[in-house]
PALODREN-556847 format. One record per residue (C-alpha): residue number from 1; residue in one letter; x, y, z. Coordinates in Angstrom, 2 decimals, always signed. Each point is the difference from the previous one (the first is absolute). Example, Ala and Ser with C-alpha at 12.3 -4.5 7.8 and 13.67 -1.06 7.14 Angstrom:
<sites>
[1, "a", [+12.30, -4.50, +7.80]]
[2, "s", [+1.37, +3.44, -0.66]]
</sites>
This chain:
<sites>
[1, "x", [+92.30, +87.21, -107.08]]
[2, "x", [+1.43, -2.37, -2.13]]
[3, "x", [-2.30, +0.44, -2.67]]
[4, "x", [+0.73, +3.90, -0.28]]
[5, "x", [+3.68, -1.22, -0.20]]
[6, "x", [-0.63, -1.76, -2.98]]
[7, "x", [-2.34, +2.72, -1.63]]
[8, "x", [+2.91, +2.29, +0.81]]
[9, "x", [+2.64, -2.02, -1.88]]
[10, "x", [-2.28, -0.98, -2.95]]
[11, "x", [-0.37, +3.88, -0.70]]
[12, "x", [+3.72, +0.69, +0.43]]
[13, "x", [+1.08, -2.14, -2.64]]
[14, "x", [-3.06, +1.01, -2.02]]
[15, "x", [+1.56, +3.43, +0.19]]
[16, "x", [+3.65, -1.65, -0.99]]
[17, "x", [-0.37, -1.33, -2.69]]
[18, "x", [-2.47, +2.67, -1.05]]
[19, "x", [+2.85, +2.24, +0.16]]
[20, "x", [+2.65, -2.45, -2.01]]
[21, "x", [-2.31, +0.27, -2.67]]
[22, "x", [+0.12, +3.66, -0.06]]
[23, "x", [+3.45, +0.46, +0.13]]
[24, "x", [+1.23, -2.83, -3.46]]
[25, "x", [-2.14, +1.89, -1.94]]
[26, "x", [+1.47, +3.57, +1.37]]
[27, "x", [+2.63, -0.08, -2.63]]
[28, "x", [-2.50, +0.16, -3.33]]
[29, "x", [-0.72, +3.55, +1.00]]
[30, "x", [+3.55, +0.93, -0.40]]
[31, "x", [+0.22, -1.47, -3.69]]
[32, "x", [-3.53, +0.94, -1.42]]
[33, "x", [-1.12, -3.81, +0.89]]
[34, "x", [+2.28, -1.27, -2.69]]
[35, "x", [+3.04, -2.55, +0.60]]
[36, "x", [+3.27, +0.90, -0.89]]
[37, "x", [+1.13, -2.53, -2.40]]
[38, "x", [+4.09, -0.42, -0.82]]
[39, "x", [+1.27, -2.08, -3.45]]
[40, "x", [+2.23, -2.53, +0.45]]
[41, "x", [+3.91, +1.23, -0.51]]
[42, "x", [+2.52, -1.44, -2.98]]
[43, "x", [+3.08, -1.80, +0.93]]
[44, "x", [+3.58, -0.09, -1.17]]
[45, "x", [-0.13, +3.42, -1.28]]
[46, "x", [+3.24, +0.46, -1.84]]
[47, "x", [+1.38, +2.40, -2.82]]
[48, "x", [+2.12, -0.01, -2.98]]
[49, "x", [+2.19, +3.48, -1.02]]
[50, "x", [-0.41, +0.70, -3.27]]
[51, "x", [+0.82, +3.24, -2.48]]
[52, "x", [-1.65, +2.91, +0.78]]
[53, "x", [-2.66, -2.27, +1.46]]
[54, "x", [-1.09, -2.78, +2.65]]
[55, "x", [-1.13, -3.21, -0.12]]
[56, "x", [-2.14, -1.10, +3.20]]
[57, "x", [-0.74, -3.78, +0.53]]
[58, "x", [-2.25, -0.96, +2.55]]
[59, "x", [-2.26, -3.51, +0.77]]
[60, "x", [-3.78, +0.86, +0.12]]
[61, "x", [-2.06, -0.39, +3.09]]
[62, "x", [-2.56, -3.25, +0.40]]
[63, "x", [-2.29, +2.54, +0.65]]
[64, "x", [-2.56, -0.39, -2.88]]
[65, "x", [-1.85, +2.92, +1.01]]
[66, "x", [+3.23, +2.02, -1.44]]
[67, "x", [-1.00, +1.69, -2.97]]
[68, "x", [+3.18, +2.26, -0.19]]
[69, "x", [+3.65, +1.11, +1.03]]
[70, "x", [+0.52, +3.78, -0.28]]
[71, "x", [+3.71, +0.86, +0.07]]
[72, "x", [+1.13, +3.17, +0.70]]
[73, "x", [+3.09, +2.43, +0.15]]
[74, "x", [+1.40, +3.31, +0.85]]
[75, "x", [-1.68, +0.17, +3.49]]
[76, "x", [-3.28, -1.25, -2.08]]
[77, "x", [-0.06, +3.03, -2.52]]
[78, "x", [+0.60, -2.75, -2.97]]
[79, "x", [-1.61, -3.28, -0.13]]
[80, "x", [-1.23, -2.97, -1.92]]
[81, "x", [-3.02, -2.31, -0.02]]
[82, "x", [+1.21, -3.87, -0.41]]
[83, "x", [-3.01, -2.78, -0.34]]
[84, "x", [+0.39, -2.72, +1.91]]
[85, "x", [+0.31, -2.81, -2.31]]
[86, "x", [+0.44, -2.96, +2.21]]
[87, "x", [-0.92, -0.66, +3.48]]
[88, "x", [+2.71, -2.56, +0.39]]
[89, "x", [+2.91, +0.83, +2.04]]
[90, "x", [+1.98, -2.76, -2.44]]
[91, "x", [-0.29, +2.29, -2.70]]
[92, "x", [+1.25, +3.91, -0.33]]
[93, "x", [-1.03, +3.02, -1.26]]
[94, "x", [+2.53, +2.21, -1.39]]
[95, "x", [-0.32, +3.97, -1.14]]
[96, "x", [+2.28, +2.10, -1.72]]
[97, "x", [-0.01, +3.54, +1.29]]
[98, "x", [+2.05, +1.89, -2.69]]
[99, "x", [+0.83, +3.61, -0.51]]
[100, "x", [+1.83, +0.44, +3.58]]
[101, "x", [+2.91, +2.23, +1.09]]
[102, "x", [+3.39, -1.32, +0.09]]
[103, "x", [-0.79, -0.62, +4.06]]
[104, "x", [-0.39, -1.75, +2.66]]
[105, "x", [-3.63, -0.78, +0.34]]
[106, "x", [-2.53, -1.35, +3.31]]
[107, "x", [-3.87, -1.71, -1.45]]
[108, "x", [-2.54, -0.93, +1.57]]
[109, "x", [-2.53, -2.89, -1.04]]
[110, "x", [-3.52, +0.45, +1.50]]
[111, "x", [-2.74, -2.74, -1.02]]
[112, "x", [-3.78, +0.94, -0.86]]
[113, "x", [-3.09, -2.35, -0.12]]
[114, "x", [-3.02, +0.81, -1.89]]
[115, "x", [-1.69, +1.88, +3.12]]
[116, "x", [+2.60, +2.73, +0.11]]
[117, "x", [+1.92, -1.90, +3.12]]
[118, "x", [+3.83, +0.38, -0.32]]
[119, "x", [+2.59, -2.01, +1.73]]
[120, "x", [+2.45, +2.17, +2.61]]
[121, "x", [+2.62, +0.02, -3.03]]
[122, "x", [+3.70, -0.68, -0.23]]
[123, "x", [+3.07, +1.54, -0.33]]
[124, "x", [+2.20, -0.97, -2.72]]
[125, "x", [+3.76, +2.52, +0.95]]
[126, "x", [+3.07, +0.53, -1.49]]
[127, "x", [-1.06, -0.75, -3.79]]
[128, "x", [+3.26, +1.28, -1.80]]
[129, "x", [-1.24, +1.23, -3.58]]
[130, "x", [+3.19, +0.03, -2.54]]
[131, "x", [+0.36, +2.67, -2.66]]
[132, "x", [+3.04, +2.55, -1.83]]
[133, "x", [+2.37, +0.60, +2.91]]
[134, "x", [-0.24, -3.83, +0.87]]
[135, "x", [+1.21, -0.76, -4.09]]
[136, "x", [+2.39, +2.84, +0.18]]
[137, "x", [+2.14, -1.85, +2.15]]
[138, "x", [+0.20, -3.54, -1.98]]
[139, "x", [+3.11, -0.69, -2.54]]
[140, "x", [+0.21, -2.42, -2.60]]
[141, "x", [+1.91, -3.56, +1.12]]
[142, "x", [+3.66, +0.72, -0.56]]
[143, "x", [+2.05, -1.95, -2.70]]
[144, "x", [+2.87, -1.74, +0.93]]
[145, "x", [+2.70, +1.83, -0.60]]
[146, "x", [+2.85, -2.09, -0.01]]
[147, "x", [-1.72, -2.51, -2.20]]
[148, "x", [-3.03, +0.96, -1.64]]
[149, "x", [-0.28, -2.34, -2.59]]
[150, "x", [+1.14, -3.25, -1.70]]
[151, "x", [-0.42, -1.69, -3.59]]
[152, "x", [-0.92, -3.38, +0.66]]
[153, "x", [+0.97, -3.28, -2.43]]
[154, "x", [-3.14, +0.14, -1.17]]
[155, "x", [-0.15, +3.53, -1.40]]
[156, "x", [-2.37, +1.17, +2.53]]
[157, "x", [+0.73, +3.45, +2.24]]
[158, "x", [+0.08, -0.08, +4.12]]
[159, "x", [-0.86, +3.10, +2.18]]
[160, "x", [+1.60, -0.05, +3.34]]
[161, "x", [-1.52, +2.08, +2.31]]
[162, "x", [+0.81, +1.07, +3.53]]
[163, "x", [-1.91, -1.17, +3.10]]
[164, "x", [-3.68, +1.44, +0.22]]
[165, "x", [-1.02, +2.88, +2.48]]
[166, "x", [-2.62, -0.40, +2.39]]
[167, "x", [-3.30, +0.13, -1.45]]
[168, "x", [+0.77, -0.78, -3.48]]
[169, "x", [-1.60, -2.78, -1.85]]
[170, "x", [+0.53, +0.13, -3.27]]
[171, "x", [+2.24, +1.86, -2.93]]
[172, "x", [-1.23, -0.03, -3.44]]
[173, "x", [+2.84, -0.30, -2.61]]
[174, "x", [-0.59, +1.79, -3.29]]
[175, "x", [+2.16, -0.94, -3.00]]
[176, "x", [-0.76, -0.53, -3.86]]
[177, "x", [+0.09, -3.56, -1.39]]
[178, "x", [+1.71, -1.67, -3.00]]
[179, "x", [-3.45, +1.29, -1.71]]
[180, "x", [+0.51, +3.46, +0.40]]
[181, "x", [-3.03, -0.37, +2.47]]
[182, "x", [+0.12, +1.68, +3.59]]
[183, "x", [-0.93, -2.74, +2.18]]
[184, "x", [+0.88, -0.17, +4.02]]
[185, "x", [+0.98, -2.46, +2.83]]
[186, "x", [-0.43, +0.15, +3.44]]
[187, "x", [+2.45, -0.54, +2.90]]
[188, "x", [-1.55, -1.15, +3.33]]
[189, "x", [+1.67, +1.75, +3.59]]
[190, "x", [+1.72, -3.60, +0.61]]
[191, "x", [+1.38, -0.61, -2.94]]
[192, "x", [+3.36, +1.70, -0.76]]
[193, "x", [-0.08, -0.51, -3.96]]
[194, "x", [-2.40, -0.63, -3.19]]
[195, "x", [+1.11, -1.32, -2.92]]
[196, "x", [-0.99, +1.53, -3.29]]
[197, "x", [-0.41, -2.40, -3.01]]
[198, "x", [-0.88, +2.16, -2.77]]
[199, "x", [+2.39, +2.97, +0.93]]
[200, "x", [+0.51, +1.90, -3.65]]
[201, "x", [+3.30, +0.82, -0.11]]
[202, "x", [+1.39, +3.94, +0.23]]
[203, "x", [-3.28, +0.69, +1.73]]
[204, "x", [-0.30, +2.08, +2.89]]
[205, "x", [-1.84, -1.71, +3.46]]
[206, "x", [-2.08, +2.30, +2.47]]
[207, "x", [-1.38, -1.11, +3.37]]
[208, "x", [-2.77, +0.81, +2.76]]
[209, "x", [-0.55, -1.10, +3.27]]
[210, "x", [-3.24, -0.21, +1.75]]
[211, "x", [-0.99, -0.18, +3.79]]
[212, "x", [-2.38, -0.29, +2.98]]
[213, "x", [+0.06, +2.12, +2.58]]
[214, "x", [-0.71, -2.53, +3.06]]
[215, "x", [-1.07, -3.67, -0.10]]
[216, "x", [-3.80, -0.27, -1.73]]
[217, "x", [+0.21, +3.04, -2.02]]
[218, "x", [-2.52, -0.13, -2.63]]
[219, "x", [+2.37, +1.93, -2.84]]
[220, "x", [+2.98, +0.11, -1.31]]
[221, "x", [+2.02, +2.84, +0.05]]
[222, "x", [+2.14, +0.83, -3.07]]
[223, "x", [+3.15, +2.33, +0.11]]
[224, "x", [-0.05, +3.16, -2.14]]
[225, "x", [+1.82, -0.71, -2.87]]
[226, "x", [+1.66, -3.08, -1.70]]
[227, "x", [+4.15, -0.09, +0.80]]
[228, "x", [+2.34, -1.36, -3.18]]
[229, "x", [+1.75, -3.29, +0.58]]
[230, "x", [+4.06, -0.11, -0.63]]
[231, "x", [+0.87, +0.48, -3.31]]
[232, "x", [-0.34, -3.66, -1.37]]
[233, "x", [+2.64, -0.94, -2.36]]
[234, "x", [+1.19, -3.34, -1.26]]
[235, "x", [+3.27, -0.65, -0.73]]
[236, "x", [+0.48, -2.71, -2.45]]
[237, "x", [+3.88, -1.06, -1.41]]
[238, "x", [+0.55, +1.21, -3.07]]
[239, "x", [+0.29, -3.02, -3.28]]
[240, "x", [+3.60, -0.52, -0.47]]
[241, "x", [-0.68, -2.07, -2.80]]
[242, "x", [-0.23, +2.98, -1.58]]
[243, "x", [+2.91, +2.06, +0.42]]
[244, "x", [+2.74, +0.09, -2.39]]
[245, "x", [+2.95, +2.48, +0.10]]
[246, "x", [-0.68, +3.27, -1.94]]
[247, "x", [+3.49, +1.00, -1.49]]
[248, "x", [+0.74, +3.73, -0.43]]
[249, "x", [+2.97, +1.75, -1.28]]
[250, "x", [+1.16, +1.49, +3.41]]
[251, "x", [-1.00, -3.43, +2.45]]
[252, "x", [+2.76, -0.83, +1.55]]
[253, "x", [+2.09, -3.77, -1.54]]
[254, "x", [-0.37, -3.01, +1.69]]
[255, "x", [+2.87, -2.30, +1.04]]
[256, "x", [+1.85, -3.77, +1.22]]
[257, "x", [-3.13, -1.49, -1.71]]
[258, "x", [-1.91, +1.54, +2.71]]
[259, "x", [-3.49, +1.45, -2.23]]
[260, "x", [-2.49, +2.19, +0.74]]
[261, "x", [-3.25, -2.67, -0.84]]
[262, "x", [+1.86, -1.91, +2.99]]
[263, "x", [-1.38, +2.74, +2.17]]
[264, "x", [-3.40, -1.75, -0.36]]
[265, "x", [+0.49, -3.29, -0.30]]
[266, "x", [-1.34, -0.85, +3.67]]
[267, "x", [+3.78, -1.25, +1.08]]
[268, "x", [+0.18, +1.93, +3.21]]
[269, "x", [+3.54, -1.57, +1.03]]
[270, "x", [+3.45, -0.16, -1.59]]
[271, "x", [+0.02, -3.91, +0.23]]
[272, "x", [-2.40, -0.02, -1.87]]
[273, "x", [+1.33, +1.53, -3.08]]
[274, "x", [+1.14, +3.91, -1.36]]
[275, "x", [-1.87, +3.08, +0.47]]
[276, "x", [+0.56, +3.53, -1.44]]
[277, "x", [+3.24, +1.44, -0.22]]
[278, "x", [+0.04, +3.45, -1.19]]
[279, "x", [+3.99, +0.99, -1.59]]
[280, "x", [+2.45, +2.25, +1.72]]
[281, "x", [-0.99, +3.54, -0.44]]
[282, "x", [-0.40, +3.31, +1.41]]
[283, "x", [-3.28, +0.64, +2.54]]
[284, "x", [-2.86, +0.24, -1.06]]
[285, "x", [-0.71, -2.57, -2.57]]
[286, "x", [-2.97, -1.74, -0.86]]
[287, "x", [-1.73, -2.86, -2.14]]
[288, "x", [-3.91, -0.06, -1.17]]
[289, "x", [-2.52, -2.64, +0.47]]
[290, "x", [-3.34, -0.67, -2.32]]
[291, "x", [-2.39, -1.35, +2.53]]
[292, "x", [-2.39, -1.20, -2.58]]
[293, "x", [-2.57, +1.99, +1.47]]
[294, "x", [-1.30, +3.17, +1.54]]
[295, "x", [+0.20, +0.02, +3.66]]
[296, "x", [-0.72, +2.67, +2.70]]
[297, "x", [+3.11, -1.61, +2.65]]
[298, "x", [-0.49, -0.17, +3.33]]
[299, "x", [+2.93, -1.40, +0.95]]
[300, "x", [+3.08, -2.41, -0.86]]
[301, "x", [+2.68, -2.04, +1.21]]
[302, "x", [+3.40, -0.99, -0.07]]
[303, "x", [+2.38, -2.67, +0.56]]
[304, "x", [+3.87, +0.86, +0.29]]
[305, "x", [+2.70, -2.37, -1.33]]
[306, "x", [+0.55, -2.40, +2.90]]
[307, "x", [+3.63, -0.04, -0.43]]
[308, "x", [+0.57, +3.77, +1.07]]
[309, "x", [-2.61, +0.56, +1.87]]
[310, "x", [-0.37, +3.64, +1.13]]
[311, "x", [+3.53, +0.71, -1.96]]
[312, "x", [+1.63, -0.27, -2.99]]
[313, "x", [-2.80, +1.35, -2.88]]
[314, "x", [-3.32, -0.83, +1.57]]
[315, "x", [-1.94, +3.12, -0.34]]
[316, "x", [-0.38, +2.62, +3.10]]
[317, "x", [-1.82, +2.77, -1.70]]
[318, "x", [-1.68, -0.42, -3.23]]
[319, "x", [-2.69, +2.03, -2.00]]
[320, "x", [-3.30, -1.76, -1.83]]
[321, "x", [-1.34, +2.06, -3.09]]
[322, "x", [-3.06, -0.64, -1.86]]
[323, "x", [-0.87, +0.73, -3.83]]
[324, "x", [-2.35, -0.70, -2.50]]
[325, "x", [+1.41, +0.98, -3.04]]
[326, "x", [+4.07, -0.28, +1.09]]
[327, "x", [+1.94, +2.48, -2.42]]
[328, "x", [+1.84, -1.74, -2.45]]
[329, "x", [+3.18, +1.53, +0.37]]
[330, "x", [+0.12, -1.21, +3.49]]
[331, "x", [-0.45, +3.44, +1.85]]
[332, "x", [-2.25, +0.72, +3.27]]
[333, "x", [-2.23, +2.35, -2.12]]
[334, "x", [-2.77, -2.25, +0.33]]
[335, "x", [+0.18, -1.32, +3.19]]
[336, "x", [-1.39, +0.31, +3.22]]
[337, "x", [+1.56, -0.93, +3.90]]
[338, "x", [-1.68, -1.69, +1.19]]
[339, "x", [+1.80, -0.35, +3.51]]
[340, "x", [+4.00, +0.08, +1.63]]
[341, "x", [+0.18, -3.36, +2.21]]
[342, "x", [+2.77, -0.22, +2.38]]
[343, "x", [+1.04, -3.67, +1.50]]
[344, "x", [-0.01, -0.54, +3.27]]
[345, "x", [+2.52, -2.43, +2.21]]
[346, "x", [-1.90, -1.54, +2.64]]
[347, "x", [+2.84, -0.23, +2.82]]
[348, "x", [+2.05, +3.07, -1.03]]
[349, "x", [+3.21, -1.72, +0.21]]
[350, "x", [+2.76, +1.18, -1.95]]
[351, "x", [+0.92, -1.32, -3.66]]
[352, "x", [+0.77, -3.53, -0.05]]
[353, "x", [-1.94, -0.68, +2.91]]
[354, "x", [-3.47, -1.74, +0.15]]
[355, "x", [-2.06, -1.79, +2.49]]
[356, "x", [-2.23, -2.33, -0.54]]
[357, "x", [-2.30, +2.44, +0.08]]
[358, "x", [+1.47, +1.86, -2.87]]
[359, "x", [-0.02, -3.17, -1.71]]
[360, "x", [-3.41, -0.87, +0.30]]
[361, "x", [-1.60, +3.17, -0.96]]
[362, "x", [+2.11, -0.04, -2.89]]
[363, "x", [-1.37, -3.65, -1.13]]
[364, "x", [-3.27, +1.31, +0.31]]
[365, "x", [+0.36, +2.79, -2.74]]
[366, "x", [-0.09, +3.40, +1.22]]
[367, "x", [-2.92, +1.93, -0.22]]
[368, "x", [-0.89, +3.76, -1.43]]
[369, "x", [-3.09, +1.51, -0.21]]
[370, "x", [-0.54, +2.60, -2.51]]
[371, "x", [-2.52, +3.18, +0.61]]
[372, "x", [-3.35, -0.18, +0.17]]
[373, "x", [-2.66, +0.29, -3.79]]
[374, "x", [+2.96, -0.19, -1.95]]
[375, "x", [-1.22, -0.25, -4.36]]
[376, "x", [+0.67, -2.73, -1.78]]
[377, "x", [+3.38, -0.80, -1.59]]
[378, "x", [+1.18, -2.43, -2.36]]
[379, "x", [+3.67, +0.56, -0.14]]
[380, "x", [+1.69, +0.53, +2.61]]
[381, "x", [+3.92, +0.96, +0.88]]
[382, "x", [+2.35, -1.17, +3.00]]
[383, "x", [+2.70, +2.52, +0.34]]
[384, "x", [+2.62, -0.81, +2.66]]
[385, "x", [+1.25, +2.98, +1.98]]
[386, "x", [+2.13, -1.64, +2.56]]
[387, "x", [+1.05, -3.54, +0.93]]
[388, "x", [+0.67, -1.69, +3.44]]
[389, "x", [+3.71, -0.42, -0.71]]
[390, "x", [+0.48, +3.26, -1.50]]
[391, "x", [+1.07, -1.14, -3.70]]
[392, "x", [-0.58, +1.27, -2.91]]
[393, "x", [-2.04, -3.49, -1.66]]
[394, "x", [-3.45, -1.48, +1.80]]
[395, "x", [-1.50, -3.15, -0.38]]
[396, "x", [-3.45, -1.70, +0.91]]
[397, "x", [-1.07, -3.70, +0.51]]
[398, "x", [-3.65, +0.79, -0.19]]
[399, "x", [-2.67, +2.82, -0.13]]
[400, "x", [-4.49, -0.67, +0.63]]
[401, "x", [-2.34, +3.08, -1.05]]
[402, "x", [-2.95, +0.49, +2.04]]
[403, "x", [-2.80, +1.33, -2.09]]
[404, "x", [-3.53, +1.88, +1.21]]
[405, "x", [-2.66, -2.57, -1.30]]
[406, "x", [-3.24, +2.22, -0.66]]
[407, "x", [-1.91, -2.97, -1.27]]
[408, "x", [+0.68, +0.80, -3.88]]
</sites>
């Protein structure tokens, strides 16, 4: 009995294990007796948005057996066959896919050894591609407005600029140097100014700004078109040295020792010695300069005598003519006006008051800008039309002319 127990085992596990061995080898009949064999994947699979195209960074598998990445696109219709270079991960493999849709774009990366095995692939989603509408919305960096630029000590030329928009990195200055060459400078998103050392005078400045779309972008966008800078012009005082008093037949006579050089010999106060001081006669009258020079003005300025400040014959409203060939019989034939200045009191207060104010602007010379791309003048003509303290005789301690300086 015992014996035929053991027999009886024996054969059961005969039968067992005859059957495990059936059943491992079951599955070969489903796949044609051939293993199914998967790639190893990349890592760190990253992209970079570009201009009308993507840039897709990935690190290659270990796998040595990859022979292959095959990228593709548009729910697989487009594709692209990258080698696999390197089967470091340390290292990366990078492909440009250009000629894309302004979109937003999903890849996916599948890996193929030399048997025809692929890996199971992966995604790569929301791959923004940049193109017209996303330029058509960028704008040069703004100028600022309220001060654009300075002249520094050193004769070079300062662009101020106002704060960068997001995205911008860069604006490309485009000016024409003391050569005649065009030449350019570029102004990084931090920085708020570039200084131009070489700036050719009377020259006009243009500017572009470039940008990325998102952090990693592999171009640089460009707006459409270049903008113009402000108008640049340097203002430069006019050489007294060289003025002298131009006499003609109808300029008003001078008086009380007070003479009309005075007017420009850089004594802004009474204490300091006489000024102008044009005789007693009927409104308007006038006197005519030689400035030694053609000048397009930009401006000029004026001191009052100190001792009747606002009042007495310190000029209120006053005419500035320019010639170049002054008649000699002393008409206006000849001459152009150039601009009607009217003096302003700081405080308002009525004749014979001043506040400090008053005072102090008055010290400083008061300031009057003629138009804008005015020609050049030698001569010139102050005619007084009216005078703080109503009278019919004006006087001046001091006048400055502010000339255009194109560089000539």
């Amino acid at each position: 009995m015992k014996i035929t127990f053991n027999i009886a085992v024996c054969f059961l596990i005969g039968l067992a294990l005859s059957g495990c061995k059936k059943y491992d080898t079951d599955y070969k009949s489903y796949l044609a007796n051939h293993e199914v064999t998967y790639p190893g994947l990349a890592t760190g699979v990253t992209y970079h948005a570009g201009n009308l195209r993507a840039v897709l960074v990935w690190h290659p598998s270990p796998d040595p057996s990859i022979k292959s990445y095959v990228v593709t696109w548009n729910n697989g219709s487009d594709s692209v066959v990258v080698a696999a270079t390197s089967h470091s991960p340390a290292d990366s493999i990078t492909v440009s896919i250009p000629n894309l849709k302004e979109y937003v774009y999903s890849f996916t990366i599948v890996a193929h050894d030399g048997d025809g095995n692929k890996s199971v692939g992966q995604d790569l989603n929301n791959v923004r591609v940049y193109g017209a509408t996303y330029i058509s919305g960028l704008a040069n960096r703004a100028y600022n407005q309220a001060n654009p630029y300075q002249f520094n000590a050193d004769g070079s030329l300062t662009l101020n600029f106002a704060p960068a928009d997001t995205g911008n990195v860069s604006t490309t200055i485009k000016y024409t140097n003391k050569l005649g060459a065009s030449a350019t400078a570029q102004l990084a998103a931090k920085s708020s100014s570039v200084t131009l050392t070489d700036y050719k005078l009377g020259t006009d400045v243009k500017y572009q700004s470039y940008y990325i779309p998102e952090k990693g972008s592999v171009d640089l966008f460009s707006t459409g078109t270049d903008d113009n800078f402000a108008k640049i012009i340097h203002v430069v005082l006019c050489d007294k040295s060289l003025f002298k008093e131009y006499r003609l037949p109808t300029d008003i006579e001078s008086a009380y020792g007070w003479y009309l050089p005075y007017m420009w010999d850089g004594k802004t106060d009474e204490s300091q010695g006489p000024g102008f001081y044009a005789n007693y006669h009927d409104f308007p009258t006038w006197v005519t300069i030689d400035m030694g020079q053609q000048a397009s003005l930009y401006s000029m300025k004026i001191w009052q005598r100190t001792s009747g400040l606002y009042d007495q014959g310190n000029p209120k409203r006053f005419e500035i003519w320019g010639s170049n060939n002054p008649s000699a019989n002393g008409d206006f034939s000849t001459w152009v006006k150039l601009s009607t200045f009217n003096s302003v009191k700081p405080s308002g207060l009525p004749r014979g008051q001043n506040s400090q104010a008053d005072k102090d602007f008055a010290a400083a010379g008061e300031s009057f800008t003629f138009p804008a791309g005015l020609q050049q003048y030698r001569y010139i003509r102050i005619s007084m039309l009216e005078t703080w303290g109503e009278s019919n005789y004006w006087h001046m301690m001091e006048i400055s002319m502010y000339k255009v300086d194109n560089g000539n």
